[in-house]
C-alpha positions in Angstrom: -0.4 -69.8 -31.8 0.3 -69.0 -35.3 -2.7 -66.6 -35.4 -1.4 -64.7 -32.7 2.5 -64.7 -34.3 0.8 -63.2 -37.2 -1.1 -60.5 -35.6 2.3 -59.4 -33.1 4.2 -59.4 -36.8 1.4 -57.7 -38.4 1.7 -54.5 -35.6 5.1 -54.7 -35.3 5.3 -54.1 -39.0 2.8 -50.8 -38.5 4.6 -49.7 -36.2 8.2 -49.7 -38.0 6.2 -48.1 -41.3 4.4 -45.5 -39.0 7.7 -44.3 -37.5 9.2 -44.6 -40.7 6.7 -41.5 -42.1 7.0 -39.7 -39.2 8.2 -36.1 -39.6 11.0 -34.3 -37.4 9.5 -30.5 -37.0 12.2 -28.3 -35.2 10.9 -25.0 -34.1 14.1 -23.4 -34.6 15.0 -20.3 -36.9 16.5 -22.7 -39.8 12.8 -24.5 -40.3 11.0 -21.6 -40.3 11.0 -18.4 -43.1 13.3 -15.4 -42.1 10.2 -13.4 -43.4 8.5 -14.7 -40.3 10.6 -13.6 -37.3 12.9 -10.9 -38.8 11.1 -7.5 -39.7 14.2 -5.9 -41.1 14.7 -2.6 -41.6 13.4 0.0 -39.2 10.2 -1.6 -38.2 9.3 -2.0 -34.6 9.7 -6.0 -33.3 9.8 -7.1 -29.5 13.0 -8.7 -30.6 14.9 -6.0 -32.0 12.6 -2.7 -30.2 13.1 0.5 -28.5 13.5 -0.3 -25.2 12.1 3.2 -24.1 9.0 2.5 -26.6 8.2 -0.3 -25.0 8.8 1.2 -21.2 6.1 3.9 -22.7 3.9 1.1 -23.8 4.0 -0.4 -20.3 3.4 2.7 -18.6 0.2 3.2 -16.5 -1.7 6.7 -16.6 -3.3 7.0 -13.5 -5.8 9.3 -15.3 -7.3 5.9 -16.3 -8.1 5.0 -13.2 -10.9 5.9 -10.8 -9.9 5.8 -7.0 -12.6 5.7 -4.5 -12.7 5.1 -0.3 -15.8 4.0 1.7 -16.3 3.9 5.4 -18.8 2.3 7.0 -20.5 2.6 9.1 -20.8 6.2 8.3 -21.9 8.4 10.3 -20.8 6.2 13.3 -21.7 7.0 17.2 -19.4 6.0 19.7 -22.0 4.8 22.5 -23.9 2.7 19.9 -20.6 1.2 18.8 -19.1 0.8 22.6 -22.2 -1.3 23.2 -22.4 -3.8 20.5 -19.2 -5.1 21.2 -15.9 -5.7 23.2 -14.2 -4.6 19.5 -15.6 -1.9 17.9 -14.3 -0.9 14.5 -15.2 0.4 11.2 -14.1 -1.0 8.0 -12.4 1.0 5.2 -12.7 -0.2 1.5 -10.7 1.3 -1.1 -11.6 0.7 -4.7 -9.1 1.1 -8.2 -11.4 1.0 -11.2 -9.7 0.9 -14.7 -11.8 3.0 -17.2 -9.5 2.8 -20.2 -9.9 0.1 -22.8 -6.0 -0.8 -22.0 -5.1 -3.5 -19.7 -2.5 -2.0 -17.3 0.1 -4.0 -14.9 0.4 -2.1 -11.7 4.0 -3.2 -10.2 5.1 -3.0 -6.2 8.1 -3.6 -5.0 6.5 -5.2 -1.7 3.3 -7.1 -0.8 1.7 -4.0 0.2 -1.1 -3.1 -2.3 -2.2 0.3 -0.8 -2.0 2.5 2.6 -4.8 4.5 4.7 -4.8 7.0 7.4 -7.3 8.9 9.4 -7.1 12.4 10.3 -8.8 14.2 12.5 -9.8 18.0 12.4 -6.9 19.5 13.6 -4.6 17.6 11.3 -3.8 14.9 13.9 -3.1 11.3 12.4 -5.4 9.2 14.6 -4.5 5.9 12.8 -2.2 4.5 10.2 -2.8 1.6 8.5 1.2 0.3 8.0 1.8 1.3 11.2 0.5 -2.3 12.2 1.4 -4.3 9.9 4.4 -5.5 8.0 4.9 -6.8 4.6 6.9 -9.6 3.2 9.5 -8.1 0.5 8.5 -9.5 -2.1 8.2 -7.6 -5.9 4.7 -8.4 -7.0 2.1 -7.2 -9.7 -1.7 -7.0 -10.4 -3.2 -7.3 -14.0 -6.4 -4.9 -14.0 -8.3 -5.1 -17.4 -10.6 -3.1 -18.8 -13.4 -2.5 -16.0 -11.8 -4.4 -13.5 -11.6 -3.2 -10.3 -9.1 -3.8 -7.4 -10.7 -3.9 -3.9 -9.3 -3.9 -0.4 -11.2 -3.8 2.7 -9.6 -3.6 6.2 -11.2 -3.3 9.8 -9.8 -0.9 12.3 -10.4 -1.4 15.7 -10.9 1.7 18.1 -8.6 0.1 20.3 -5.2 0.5 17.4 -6.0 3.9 17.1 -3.5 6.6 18.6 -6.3 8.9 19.6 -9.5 8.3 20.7 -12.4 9.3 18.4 -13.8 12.3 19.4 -17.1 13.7 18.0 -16.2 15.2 14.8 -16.0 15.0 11.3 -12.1 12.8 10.2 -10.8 12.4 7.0 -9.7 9.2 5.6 -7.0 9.4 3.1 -6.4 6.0 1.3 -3.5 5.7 -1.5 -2.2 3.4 -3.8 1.2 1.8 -2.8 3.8 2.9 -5.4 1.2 4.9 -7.4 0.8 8.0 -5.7 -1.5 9.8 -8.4 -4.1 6.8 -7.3 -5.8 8.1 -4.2 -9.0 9.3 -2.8 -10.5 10.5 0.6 -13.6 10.2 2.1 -15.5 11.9 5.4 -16.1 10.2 8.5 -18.7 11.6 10.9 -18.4 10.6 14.9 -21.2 11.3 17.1 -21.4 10.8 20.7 
């Protein structure tokens, strides 16, 4: 019994020393050198910046960017498709590729991330991708670093399109929602 009164005495007195040494750090201003946090002067600090330097530091060049839009299947025939399945459709991928050693946040201002339409010959808009759908509005962003790409892929099914596909050759224009600059178009080829 003694033995263990000893030892309880023994850690309760290490403990009482040990939090006796202990240090307070606060991470506030006072603790910490005015050198460290306050540039002075006129030099450039997150805390006391331009606010239009930093707007032009956040800007994104869509020259840095490299916008491309794949169909498949390309060239397409309607008979072959019409028989494979009760749905036929063809998917549209749409690619953002960041070339500049920057890392860029694209902002939107909704959950839509980018839009697509097809065009026929005659300038007729056959199908438009926001046409059926909806999106929640909610401000969002994407981080795209250097050599990052941003892919979407949708299927289109001939039966949500406005006009029927006619032999021909269509255009599919495919944008980026809130950067204009950031789009690309691509040939599609129907046969019979």
């Amino acid at each position: 019994m003694r033995r263990i009164l000893s030892i309880s005495l023994c850690l309760m007195l290490v403990a009482v020393f040990d939090a006796a040494s202990a240090i307070d750090i606060n991470p506030s201003k006072e603790t910490v050198p005015r050198s460290s946090w306050d540039m002075g002067g006129n030099r450039f600090s997150i805390f006391n910046g331009d606010p239009k330097r930093i707007q032009r530091a956040n800007a994104v060049d869509p020259k840095s960017f490299d916008t491309k839009v794949e169909v498949s299947p390309n060239p397409l025939s309607v008979s072959a498709a019409k028989t494979t399945g009760p749905n036929p459709s063809i998917k549209i991928t749409f690619s953002v590729h960041n070339h500049a050693k920057k890392t860029y946040t694209l902002s939107f201002p909704t959950a839509q991330r980018w839009d697509f339409r097809i065009v026929n010959s005659a300038g007729g808009v056959v199908y438009t991708y926001t046409d059926d759908h909806e999106f929640v509005q909610v401000v969002g962003s994407s981080m795209v670093n250097f050599d990052d790409k941003l892919v979407y892929t949708e299927s289109v099914d001939f039966d949500d399109m406005s006009l029927p596909l006619t032999p021909g050759t269509y255009t599919v224009q495919a944008i980026m929602s809130n950067y204009p600059e950031m789009n690309a178009e691509a040939q599609l080829t129907i046969r019979q």
